[in-house]
C-alpha positions, 0 to 999 in steps of 0.5 A, a space after each residue: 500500500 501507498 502511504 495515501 492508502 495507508 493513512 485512508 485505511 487508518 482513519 476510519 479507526 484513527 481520524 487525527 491521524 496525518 502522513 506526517 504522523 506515519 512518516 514520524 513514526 517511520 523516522 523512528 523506527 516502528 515502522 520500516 516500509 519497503 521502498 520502490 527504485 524511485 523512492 516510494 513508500 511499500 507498506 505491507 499488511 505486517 507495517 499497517 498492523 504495527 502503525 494501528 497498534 502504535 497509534 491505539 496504544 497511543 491513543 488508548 493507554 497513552 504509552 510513550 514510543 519507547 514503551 510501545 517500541 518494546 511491546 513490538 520487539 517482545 512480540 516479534 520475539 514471539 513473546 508476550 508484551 508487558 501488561 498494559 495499564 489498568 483502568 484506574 492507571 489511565 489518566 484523569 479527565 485534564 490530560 484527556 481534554 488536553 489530547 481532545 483540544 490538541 486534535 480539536 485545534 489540528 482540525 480546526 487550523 486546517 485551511 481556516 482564515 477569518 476576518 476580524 468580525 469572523 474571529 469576534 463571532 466565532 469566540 464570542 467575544 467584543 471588540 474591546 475584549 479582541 484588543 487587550 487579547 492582542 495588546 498582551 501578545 495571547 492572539 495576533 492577526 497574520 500579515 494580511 490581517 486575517 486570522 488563522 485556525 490557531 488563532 481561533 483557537 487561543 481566542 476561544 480559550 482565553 475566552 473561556 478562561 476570561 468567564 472563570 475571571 482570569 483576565 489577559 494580564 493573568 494569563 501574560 505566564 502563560 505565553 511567556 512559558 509558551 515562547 520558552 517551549 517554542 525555543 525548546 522546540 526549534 533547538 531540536 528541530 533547527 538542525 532538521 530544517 536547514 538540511 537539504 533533503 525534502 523528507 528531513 525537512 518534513 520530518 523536521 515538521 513531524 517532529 515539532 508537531 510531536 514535541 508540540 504534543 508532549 509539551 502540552 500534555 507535560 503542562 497538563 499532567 503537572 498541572 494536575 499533579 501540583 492541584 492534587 498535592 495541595 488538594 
């Protein structure tokens, strides 16, 4: 299968699934499609099984790669994989609601540009509300002054955070821990995207994408853990 076929295939039970995601999990080794003379991905029945249990274990159990990664070996071992979590050892509600809000925000970015009364109408919000969002740097309109996924996106969570009285100066943290992750992010992936191979500049994107993911779930699962300890 093609790897447009394989991410067809994927979707019905994996719909946030992305080739980028396929080609991440490749770079890393859990996979490792044939290749045709020209340099087309083959994958085999065997590939497509192995990307469905990444991403189920993903998805279900929310086991890292390495973990996952050892779960393959031991079976093509022909043994028994280690014991999967528990019910009660699954993560809690904040840690689900930040994967649902990543694959909701990756959905909705896509393609997306709103005007500015578009962005008002869609977060429920006013004119005066939009400016102090913007004057502390929480959403910026792009170069043509239109506004993408993203930005909706933060909108309508500031907006929310907004009705629980947590004001643009309150959440000024907030961004400045965001620039940091985002230098974080591009210390790993800077080396990757000045390379001249188009698939080690796509991996490049694959990659920041991944980290994206894993910073925010950090945040999530910190959080959570310092409000139970004081609670």
């Amino acid at each position: 299968m093609s790897i447009g076929a394989v991410l067809a295939f994927l979707r019905d039970d994996f719909p946030e699934v992305t080739i980028s995601k396929i080609r991440f999990l490749e770079a890393e080794g859990l996979v490792e499609p044939q290749r045709t003379p020209s340099g087309y991905r083959k994958f085999s029945p065997a590939d497509v099984e192995r990307l469905a249990y990444v991403l189920r274990m993903q998805r279900d159990h929310y086991l890292p790669l390495r973990v996952i990664r050892e779960h393959l070996d031991a079976i093509e071992r022909g043994e028994a994989p280690p014991a999967l979590p528990s019910a009660a050892d699954t993560r809690p509600g904040p840690l689900e609601e930040a994967d649902r809000e990543l694959v909701a925000s990756a959905d909705v970015a896509s393609g997306v540009r709103l005007g500015r009364a578009e962005l008002l109408a869609a977060a429920e919000a006013d004119e005066r509300e939009l400016a102090e969002w913007e004057s502390y740097g929480l959403v910026a309109p792009g170069p043509d002054g239109g506004y993408d996924g993203e930005a909706l996106q933060v909108a309508r969570l500031v907006a929310e955070l907004g009705r629980y009285g947590l004001e643009p100066r309150h959440l000024r943290a907030m961004k400045a821990a965001a620039d940091r992750e985002i230098a974080l992010v591009e210390q790993v992936v800077a080396p990757l995207r000045r390379h001249r191979n188009p698939q080690t500049r796509a991996h490049a994107e694959a990659t920041a994408r991944e980290l994206a993911t894993l910073s925010v779930r950090l945040h999530a699962a910190m959080v959570q853990a310092g409000l139970r300890t004081r609670g």
